[in-house]
Backbone as ProteinMPNN parsed JSONL, in Angstrom:
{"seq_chain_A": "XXXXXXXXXXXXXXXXXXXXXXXXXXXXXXXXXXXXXXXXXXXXXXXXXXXXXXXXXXXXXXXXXXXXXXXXXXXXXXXXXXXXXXXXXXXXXXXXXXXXXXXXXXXXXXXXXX", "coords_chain_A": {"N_chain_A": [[-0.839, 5.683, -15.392], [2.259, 5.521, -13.733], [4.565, 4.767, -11.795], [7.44, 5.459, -10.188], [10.01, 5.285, -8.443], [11.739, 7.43, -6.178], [13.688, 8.04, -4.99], [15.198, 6.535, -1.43], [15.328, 6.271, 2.218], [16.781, 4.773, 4.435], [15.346, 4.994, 7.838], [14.357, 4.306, 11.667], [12.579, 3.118, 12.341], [11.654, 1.793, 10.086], [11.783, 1.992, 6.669], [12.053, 5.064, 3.992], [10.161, 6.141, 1.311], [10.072, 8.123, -1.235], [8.06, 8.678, -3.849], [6.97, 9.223, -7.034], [3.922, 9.652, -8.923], [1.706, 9.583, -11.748], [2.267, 12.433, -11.791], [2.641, 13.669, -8.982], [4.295, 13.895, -6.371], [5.413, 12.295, -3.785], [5.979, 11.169, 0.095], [5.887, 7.831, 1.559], [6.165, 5.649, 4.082], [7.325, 2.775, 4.718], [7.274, 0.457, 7.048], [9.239, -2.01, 8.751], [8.421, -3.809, 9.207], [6.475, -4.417, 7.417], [7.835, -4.583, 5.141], [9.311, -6.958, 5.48], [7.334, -8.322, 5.619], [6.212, -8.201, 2.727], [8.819, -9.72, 1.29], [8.325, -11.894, 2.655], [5.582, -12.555, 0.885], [6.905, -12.7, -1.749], [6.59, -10.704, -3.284], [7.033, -7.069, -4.783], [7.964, -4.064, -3.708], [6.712, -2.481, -5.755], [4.483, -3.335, -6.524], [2.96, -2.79, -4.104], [3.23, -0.798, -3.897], [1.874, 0.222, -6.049], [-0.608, -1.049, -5.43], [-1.248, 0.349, -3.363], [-1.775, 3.025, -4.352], [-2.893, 3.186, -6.754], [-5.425, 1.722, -5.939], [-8.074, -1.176, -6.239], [-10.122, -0.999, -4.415], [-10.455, 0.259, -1.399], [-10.918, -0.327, 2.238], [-11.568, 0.056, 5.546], [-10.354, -1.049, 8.337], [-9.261, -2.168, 11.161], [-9.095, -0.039, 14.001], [-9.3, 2.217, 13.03], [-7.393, 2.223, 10.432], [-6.688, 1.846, 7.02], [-6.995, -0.161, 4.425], [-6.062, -1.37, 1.394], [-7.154, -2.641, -1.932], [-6.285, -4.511, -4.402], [-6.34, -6.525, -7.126], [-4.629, -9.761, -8.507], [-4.7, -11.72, -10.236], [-5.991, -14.666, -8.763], [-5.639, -13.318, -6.171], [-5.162, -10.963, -3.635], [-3.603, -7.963, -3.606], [-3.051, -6.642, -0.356], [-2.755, -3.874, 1.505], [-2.271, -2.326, 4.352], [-2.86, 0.479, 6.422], [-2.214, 3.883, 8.013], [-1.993, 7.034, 9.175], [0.594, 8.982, 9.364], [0.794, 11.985, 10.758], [1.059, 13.688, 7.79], [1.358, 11.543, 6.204], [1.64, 8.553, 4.26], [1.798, 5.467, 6.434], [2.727, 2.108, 5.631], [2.132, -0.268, 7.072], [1.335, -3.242, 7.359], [1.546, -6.352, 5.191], [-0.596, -8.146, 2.931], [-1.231, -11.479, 1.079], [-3.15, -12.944, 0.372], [-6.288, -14.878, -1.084], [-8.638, -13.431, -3.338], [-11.174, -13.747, -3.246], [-11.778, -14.169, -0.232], [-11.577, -11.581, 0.661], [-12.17, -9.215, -1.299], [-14.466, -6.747, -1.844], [-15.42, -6.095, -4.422], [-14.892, -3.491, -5.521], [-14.347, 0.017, -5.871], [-15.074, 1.111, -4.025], [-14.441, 3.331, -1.991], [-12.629, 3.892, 1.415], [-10.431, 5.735, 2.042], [-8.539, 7.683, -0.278], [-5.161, 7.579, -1.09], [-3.627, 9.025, -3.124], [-5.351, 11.734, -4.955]], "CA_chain_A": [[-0.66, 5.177, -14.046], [2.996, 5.269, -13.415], [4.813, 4.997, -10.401], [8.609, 5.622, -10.191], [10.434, 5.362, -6.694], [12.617, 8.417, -6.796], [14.946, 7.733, -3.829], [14.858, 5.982, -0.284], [16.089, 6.517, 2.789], [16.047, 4.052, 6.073], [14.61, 5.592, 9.195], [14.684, 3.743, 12.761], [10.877, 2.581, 12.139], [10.788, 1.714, 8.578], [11.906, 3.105, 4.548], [11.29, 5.965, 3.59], [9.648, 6.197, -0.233], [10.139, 9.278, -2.458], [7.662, 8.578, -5.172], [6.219, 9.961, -7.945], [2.932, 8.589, -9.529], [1.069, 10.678, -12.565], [3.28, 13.443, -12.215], [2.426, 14.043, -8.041], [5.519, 13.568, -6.05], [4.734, 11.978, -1.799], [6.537, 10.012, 0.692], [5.175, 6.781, 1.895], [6.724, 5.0, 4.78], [6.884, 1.082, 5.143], [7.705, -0.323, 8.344], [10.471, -3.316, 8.492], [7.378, -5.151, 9.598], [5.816, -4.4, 6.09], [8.861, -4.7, 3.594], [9.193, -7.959, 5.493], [6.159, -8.702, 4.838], [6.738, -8.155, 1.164], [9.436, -9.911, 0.869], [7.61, -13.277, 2.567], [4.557, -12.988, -0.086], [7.381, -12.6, -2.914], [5.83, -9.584, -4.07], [8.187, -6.101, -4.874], [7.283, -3.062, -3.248], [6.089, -1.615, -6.447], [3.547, -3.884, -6.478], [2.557, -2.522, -2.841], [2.852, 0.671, -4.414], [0.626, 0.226, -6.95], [-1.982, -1.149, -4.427], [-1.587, 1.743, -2.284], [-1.638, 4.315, -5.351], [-4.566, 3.134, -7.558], [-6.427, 0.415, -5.635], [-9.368, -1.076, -6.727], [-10.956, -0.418, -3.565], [-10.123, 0.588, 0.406], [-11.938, -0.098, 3.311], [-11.28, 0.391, 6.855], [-9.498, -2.068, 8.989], [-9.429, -1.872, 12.879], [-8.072, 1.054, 14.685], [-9.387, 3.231, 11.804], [-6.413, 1.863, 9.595], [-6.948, 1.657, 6.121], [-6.74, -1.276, 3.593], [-5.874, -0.94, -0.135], [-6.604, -3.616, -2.294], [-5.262, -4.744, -5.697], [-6.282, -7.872, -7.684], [-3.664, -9.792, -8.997], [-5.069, -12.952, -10.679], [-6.674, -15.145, -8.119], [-5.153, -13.076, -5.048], [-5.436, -9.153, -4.046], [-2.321, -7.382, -2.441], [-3.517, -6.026, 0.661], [-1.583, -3.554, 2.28], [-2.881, -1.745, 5.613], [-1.949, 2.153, 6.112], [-2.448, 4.733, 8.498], [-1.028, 7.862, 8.624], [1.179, 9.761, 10.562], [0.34, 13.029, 10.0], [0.316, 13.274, 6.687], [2.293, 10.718, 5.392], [1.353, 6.9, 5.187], [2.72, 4.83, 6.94], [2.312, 0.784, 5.408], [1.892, -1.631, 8.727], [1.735, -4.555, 6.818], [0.955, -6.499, 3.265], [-0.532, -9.718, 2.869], [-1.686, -11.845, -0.871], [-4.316, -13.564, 0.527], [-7.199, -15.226, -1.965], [-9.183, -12.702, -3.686], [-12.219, -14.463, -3.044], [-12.241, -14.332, 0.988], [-11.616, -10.708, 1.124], [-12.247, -8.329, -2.443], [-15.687, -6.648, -2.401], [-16.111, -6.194, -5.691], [-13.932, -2.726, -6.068], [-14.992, 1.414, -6.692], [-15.489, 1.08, -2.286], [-13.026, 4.397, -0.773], [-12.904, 4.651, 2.601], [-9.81, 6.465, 1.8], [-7.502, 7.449, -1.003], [-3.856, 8.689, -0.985], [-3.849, 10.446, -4.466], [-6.723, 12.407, -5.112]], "C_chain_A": [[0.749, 4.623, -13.902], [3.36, 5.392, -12.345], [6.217, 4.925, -10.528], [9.367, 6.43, -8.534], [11.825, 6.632, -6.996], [13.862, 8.343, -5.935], [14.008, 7.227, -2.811], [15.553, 6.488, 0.506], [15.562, 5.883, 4.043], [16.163, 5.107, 7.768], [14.769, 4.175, 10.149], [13.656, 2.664, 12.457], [10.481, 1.672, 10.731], [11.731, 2.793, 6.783], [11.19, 3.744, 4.376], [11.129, 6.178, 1.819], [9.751, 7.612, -0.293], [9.73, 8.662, -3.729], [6.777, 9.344, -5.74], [5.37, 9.378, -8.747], [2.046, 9.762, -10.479], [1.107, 12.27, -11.705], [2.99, 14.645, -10.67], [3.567, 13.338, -7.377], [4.533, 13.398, -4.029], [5.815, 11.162, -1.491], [5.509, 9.223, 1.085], [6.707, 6.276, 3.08], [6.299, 3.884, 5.19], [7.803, 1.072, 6.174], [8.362, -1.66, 8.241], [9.265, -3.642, 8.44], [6.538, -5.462, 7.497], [6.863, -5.224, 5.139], [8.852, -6.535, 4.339], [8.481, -9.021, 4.859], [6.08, -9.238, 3.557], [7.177, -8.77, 0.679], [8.744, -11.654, 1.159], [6.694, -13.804, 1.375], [5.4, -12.859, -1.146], [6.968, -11.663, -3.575], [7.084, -8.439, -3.673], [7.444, -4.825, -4.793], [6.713, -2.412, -4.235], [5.258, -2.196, -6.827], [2.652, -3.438, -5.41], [2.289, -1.267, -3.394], [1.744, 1.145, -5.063], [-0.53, -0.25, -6.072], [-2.564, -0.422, -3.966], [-2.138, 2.991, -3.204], [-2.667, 4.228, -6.524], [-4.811, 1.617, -6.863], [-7.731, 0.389, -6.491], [-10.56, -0.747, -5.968], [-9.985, -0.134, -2.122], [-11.118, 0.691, 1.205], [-11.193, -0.329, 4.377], [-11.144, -1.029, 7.134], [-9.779, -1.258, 10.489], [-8.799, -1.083, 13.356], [-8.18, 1.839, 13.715], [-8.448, 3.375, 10.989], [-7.086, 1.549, 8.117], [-6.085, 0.468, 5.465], [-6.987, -1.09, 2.097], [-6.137, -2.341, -0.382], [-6.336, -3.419, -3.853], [-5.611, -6.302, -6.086], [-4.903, -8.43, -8.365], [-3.822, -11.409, -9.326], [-6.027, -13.535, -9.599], [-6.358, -14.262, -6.611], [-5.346, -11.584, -5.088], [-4.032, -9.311, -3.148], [-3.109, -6.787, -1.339], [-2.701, -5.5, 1.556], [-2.369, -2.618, 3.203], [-1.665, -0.94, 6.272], [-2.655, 2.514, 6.806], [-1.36, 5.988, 8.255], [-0.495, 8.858, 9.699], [1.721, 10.998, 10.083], [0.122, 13.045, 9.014], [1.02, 12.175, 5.369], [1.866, 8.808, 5.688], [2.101, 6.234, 5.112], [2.348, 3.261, 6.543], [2.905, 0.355, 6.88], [2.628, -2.723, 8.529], [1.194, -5.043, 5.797], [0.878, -7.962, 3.957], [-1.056, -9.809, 1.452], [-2.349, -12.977, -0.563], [-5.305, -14.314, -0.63], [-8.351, -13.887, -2.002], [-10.736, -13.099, -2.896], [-12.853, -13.977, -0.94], [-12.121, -12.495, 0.971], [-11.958, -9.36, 0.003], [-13.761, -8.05, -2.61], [-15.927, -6.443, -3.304], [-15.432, -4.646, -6.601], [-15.174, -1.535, -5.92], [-15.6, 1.46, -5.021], [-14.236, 2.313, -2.242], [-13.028, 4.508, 0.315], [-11.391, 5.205, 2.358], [-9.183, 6.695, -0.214], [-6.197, 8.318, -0.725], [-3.477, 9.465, -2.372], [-5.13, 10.097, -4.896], [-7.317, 11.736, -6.206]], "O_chain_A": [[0.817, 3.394, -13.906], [2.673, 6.107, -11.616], [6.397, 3.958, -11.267], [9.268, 7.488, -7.913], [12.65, 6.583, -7.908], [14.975, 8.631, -6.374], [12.777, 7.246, -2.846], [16.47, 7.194, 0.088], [14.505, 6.125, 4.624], [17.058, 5.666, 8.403], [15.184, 3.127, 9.654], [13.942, 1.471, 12.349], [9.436, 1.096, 10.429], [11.988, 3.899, 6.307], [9.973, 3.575, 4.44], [12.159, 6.371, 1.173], [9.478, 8.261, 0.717], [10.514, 8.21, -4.563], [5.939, 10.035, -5.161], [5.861, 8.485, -9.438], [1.731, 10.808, -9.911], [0.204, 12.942, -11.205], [3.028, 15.871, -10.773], [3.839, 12.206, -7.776], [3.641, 13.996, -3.426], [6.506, 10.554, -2.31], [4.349, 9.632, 1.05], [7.898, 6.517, 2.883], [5.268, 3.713, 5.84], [8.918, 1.591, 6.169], [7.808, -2.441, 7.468], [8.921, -3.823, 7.272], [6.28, -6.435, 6.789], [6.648, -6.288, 4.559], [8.333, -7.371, 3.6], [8.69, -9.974, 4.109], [5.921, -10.425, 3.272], [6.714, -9.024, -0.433], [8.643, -12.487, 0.258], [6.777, -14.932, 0.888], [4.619, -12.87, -2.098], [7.0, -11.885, -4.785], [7.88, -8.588, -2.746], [6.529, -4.497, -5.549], [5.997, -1.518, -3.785], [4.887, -1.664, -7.873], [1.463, -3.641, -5.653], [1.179, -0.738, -3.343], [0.951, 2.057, -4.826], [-1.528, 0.464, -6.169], [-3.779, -0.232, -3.907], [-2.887, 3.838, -2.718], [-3.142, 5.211, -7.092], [-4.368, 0.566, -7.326], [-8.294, 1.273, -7.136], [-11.643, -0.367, -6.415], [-8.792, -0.432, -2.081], [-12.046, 1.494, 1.105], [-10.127, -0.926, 4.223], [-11.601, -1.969, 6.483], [-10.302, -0.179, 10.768], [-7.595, -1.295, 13.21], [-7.11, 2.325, 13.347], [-8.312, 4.522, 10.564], [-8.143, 0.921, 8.175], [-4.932, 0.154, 5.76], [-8.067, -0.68, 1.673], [-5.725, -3.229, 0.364], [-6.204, -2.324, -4.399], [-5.175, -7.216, -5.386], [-4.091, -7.593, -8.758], [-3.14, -12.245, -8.734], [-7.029, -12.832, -9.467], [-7.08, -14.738, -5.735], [-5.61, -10.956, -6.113], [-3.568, -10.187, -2.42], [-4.154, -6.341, -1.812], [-2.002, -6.171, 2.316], [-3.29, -2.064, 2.604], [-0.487, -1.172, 6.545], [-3.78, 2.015, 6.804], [-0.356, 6.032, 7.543], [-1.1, 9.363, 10.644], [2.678, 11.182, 9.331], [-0.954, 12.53, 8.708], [1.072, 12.172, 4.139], [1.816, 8.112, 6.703], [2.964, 6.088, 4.246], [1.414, 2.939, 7.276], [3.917, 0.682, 7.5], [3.696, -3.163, 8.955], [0.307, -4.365, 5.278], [1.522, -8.613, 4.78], [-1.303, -8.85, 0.721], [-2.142, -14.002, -1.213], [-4.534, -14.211, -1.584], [-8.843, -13.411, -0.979], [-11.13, -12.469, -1.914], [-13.968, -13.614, -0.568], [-13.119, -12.149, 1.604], [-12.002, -8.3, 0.628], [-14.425, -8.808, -3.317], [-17.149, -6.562, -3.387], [-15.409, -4.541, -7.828], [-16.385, -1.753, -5.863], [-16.733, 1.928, -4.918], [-13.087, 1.965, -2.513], [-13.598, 5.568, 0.574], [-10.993, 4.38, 3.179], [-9.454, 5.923, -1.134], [-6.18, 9.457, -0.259], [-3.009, 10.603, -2.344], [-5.766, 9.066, -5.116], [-8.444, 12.052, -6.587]]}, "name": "protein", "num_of_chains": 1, "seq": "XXXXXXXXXXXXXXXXXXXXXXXXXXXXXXXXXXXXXXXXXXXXXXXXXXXXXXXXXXXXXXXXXXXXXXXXXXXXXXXXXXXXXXXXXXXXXXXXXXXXXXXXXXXXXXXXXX"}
């Protein structure tokens, strides 16, 4: 379970990701609003990455948006993705308490690698 950012490139909307994760190459696109995000909870997008790219679970969010999560001691990453066409797009990340929001994991309502 590696993940290695292969290049970027900023767009009007958001960064664009070029990564490669067990040996499948995708873009991902975060939205300022996200990396912001990111950068408030002190967390480094390859932490987001890894959320998005092996969660422990995903379940639906409002507006048929998806939610990755990711334990990470007492807290999960939670990053919320839709996709535009076929590329997802991160919204936004929060590092909330595990506790109020982590069902218990092995839940998909999506995944982005198979």
């Amino acid at each position: 379970m590696s993940i290695h950012v292969l290049a970027t490139e900023d767009k009007t909307n958001g960064r664009l990701y070029d990564v490669e994760a067990n040996n499948l190459k995708l873009k991902l696109l975060f939205t300022w609003h996200s990396l912001g995000r990111t950068a408030v909870w002190r967390l480094r997008v390859e932490q987001v990455l890894d959320a998005l790219l092996f969660p422990e679970e995903v379940v639906t969010g409002h507006f048929n948006r998806f939610i990755a999560h990711k334990r990470h001691n007492d807290h999960i990453v939670r990053a919320v993705y839709e996709y535009n066409m076929t590329i997802p797009v991160i919204l936004t990340v929060y590092y909330p308490s595990a506790e109020r929001y982590f069902e218990g994991g092995g839940k998909f309502a999506d995944k982005i690698l198979p």
